[in-house]
N, C-alpha and C positions, 0 to 999 in steps of 0.2 A: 328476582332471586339474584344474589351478588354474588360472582362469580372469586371464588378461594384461592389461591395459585398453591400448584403442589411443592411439596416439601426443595424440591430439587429445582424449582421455578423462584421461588422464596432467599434463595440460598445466592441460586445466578442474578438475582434482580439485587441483592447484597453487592456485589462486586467479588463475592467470592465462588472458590470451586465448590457446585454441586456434593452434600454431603463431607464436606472437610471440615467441619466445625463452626461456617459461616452463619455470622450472625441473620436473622430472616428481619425485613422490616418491622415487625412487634417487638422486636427484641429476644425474640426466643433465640437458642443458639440449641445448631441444626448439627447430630453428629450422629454418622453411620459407624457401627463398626462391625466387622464380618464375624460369623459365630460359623466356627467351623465343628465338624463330628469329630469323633474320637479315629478315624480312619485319616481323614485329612489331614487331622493336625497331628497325627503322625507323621508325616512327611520329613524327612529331614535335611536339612540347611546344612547343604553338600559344596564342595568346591562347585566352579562353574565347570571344568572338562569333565567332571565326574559327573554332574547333571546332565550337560548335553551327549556324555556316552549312554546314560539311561534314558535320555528319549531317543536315542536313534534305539537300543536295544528294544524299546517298548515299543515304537513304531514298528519293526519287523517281526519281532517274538513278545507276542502279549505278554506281558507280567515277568519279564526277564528282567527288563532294568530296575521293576520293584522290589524284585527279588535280589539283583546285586544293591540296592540304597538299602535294604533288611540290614546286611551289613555294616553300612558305615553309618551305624547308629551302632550296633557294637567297636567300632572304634573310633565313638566319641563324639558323632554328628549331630546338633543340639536339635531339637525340635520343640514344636508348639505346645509337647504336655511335658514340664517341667516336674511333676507331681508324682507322674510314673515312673515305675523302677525301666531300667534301660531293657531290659529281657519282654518286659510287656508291650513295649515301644514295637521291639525286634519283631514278634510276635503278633501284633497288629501290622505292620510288611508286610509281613509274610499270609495274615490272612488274605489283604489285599491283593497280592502278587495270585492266592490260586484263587480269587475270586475273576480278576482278571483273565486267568490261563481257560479255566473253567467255563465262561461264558462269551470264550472267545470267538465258536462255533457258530452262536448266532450273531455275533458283530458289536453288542454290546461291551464282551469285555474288551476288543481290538481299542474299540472308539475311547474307553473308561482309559484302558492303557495309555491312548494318544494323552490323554487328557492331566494325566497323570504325570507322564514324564514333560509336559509344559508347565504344568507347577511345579515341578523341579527345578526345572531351568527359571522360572519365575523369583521363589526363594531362592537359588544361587544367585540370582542377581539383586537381589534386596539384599543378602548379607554381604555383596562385592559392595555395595553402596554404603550400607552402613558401615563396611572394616574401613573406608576413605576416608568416612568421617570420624572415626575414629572410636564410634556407639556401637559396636559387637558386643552381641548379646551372648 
């Protein structure tokens, strides 16, 4: 039986990075791209001190720094769902933020929370890279 290489073995043995669009030895071209929920890709592409105050607030107060970024999508924060009106965006936050508060009891929302306010700081720093290059979305 001849052994296959995976998708991401295929990609590295190309000379290129796993999943970036590298070409695989048959010639297929290998391309991941992340599919995120309607919760996530509400998140919104925040200054960078504005993201790293809502992961320190998320880190000590569950759903506290989801609940200030709720906010700054009402004044103007772009996010991943371009289609929605900005109030349903808000409102997706904010579900977020008491799902977080909510299940903070038993450790899950604490941990959701952590997780959360490092995708913030994540996105702030994809949109400080893209505003260099001068591709602000």
């Amino acid at each position: 039986m001849e052994h296959l290489p995976k998708d991401g073995e295929s990609a590295a043995a190309a000379g290129g990075e796993p999943g970036r669009g590298a070409a695989s030895p048959s010639g297929v071209v290998v391309q991941v791209r992340e599919k995120k929920g309607p919760l996530r890709a509400a998140i919104p592409y925040m200054p960078f001190p504005v993201a790293v105050l809502c992961l320190f607030l998320n880190t000590f107060v569950p759903g506290l720094g989801t609940f200030v970024s709720a906010f700054t999508v009402l004044c103007g924060a772009r996010t991943d769902l371009p289609d929605r009106h900005m109030c349903c965006v808000f409102w997706l936050n904010i579900a977020a933020a008491l799902i977080q508060i909510l299940t903070a009891i038993v450790m899950v929302g604490w941990i959701m929370s952590i997780f959360w306010g490092m995708d913030m700081v994540i996105l702030a720093t994809e949109r400080r890279c893209r505003a260099t290059d001068g591709d602000l979305h």
